[in-house]
Backbone bond lengths (Angstrom), bond angles and torsions (degrees), N, CA, C in turn:
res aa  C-N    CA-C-N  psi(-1)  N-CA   C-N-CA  omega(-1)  CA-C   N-CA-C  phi
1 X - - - 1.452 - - 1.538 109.09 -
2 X 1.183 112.02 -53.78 1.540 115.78 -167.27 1.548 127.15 44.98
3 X 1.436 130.02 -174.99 1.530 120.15 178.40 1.325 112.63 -78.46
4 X 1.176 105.79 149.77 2.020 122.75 175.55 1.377 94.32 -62.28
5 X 1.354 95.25 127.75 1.536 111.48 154.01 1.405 135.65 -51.83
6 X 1.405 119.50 142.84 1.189 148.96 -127.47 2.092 77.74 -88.29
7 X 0.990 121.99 109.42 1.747 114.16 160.90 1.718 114.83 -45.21
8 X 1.331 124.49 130.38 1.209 115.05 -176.51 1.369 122.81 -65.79
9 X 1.335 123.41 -19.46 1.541 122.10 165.02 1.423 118.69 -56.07
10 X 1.581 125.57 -35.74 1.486 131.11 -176.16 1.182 90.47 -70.39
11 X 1.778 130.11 -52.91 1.156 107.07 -152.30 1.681 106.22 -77.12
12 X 0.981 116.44 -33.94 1.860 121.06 158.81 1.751 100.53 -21.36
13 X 1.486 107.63 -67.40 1.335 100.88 -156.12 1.797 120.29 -86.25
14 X 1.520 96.54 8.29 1.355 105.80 -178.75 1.309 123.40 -107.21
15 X 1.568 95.51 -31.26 1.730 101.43 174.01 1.860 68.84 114.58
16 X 1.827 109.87 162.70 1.148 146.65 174.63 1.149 120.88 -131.60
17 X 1.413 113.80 65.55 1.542 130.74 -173.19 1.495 129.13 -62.97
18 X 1.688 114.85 -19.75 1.312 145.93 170.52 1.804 104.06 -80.32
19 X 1.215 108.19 -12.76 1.822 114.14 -152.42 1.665 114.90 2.53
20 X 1.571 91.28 63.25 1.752 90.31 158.16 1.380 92.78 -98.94
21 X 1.580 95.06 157.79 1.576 117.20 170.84 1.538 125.81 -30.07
22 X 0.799 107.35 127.29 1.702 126.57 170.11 1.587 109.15 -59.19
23 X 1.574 138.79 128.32 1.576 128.72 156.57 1.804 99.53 -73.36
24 X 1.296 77.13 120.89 1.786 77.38 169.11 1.661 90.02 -102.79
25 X 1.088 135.31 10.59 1.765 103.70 -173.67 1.435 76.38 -126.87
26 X 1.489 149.71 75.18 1.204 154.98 152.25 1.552 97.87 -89.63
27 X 1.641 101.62 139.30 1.617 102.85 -178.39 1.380 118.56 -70.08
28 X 1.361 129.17 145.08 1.643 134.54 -162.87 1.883 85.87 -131.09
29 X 1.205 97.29 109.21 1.674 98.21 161.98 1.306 126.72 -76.95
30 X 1.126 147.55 112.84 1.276 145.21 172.21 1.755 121.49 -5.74
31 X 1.499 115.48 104.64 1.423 98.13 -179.24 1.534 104.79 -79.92
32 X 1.822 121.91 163.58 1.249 134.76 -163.64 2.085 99.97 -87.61
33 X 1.072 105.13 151.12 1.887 101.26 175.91 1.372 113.90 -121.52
34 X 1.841 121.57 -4.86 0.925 159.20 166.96 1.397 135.44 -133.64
35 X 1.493 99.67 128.67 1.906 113.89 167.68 1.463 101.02 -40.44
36 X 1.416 124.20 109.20 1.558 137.74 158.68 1.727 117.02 -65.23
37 X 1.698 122.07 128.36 1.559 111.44 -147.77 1.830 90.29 -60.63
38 X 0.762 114.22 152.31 1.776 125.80 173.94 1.806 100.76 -72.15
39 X 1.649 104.72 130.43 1.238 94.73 176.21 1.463 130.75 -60.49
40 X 1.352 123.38 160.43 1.754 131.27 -147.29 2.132 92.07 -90.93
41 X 1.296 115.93 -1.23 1.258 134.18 168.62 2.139 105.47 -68.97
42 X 0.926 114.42 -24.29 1.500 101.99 -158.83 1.155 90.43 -115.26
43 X 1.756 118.45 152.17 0.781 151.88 143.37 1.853 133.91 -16.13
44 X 1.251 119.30 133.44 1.348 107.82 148.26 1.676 130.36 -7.22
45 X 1.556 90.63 -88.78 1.614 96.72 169.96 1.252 125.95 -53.89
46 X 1.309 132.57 -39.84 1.490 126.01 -167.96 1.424 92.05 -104.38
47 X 1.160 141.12 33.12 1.749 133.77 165.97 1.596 75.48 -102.43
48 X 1.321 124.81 -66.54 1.450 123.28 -179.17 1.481 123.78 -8.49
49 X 1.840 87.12 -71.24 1.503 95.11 -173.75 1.380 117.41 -77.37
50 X 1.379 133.23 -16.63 1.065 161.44 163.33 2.049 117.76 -48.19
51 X 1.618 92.84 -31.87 1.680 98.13 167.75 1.705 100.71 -112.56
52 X 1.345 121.45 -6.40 1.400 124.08 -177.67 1.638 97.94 -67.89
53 X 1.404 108.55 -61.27 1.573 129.29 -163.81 1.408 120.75 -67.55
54 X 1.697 86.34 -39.94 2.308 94.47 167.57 1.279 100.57 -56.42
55 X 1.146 102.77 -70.09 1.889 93.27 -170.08 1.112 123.62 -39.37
56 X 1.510 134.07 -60.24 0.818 138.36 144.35 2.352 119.14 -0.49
57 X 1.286 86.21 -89.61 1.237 98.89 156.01 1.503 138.98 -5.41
58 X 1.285 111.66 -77.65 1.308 148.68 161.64 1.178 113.48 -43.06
59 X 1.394 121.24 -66.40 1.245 142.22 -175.20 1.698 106.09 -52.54
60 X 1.251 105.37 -35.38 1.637 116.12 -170.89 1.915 103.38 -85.13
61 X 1.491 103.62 -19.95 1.198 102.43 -154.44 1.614 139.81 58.90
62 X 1.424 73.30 57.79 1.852 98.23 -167.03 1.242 141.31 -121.73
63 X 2.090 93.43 3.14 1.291 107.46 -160.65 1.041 103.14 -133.52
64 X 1.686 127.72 131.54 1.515 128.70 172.79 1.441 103.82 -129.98
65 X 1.820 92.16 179.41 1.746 88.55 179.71 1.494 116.05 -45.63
66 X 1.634 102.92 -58.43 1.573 115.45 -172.15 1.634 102.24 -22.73
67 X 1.506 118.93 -37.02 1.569 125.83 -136.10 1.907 93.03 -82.86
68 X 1.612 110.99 -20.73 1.775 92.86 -144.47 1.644 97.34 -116.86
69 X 1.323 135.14 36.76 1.127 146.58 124.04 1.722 112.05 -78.42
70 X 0.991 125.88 3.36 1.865 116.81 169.63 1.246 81.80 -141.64
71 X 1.719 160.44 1.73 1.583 141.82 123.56 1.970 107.88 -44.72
72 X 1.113 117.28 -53.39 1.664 122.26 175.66 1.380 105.38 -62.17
73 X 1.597 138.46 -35.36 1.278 136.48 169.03 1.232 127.62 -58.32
74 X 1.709 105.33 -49.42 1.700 119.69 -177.68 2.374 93.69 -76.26
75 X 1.219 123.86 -60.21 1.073 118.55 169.63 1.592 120.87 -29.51
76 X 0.909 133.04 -53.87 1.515 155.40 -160.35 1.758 96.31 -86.32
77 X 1.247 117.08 -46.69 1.714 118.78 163.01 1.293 106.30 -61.98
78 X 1.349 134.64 -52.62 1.475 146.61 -148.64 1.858 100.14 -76.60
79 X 1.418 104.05 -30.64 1.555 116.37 163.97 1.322 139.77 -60.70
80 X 1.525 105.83 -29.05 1.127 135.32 -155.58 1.595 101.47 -106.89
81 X 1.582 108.82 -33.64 1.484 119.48 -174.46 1.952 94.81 -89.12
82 X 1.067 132.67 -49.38 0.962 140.19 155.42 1.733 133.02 -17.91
């Protein structure tokens, strides 16, 4: 079994000190270019934080679809703590 491999972006940003091969055909999910409408499930407050945090997000290039079913999770907590 041994340890999971290193994602090729870390090793990009770390240096490849072992210099084994790079996956270049590692899956890349679509990043987002737009605030996605916040589901009709949340709240006042967490629709809030929910367009506070996309942007955020986005801006960093950090956010994909995969990302905004656990963005509606942490929002929907952030409501609740609120």
């Amino acid at each position: 079994m041994g340890r999971k491999a290193t994602p090729a972006s870390l090793k990009a940003l770390r240096g490849n000190p072992g210099n084994r091969p790079i996956n270049t055909n590692e899956p890349q999910p679509e990043l987002l270019c737009s605030v996605p409408e916040p589901p009709e499930n949340l709240g006042e407050i967490a629709r809030r934080e929910w367009e506070r945090l996309a942007w955020e997000l986005i801006s960093l290039k950090l956010l994909t679809a995969l990302d905004t079913t656990m963005l509606e999770v942490y929002c929907e907590s952030y409501e609740q703590y609120r």
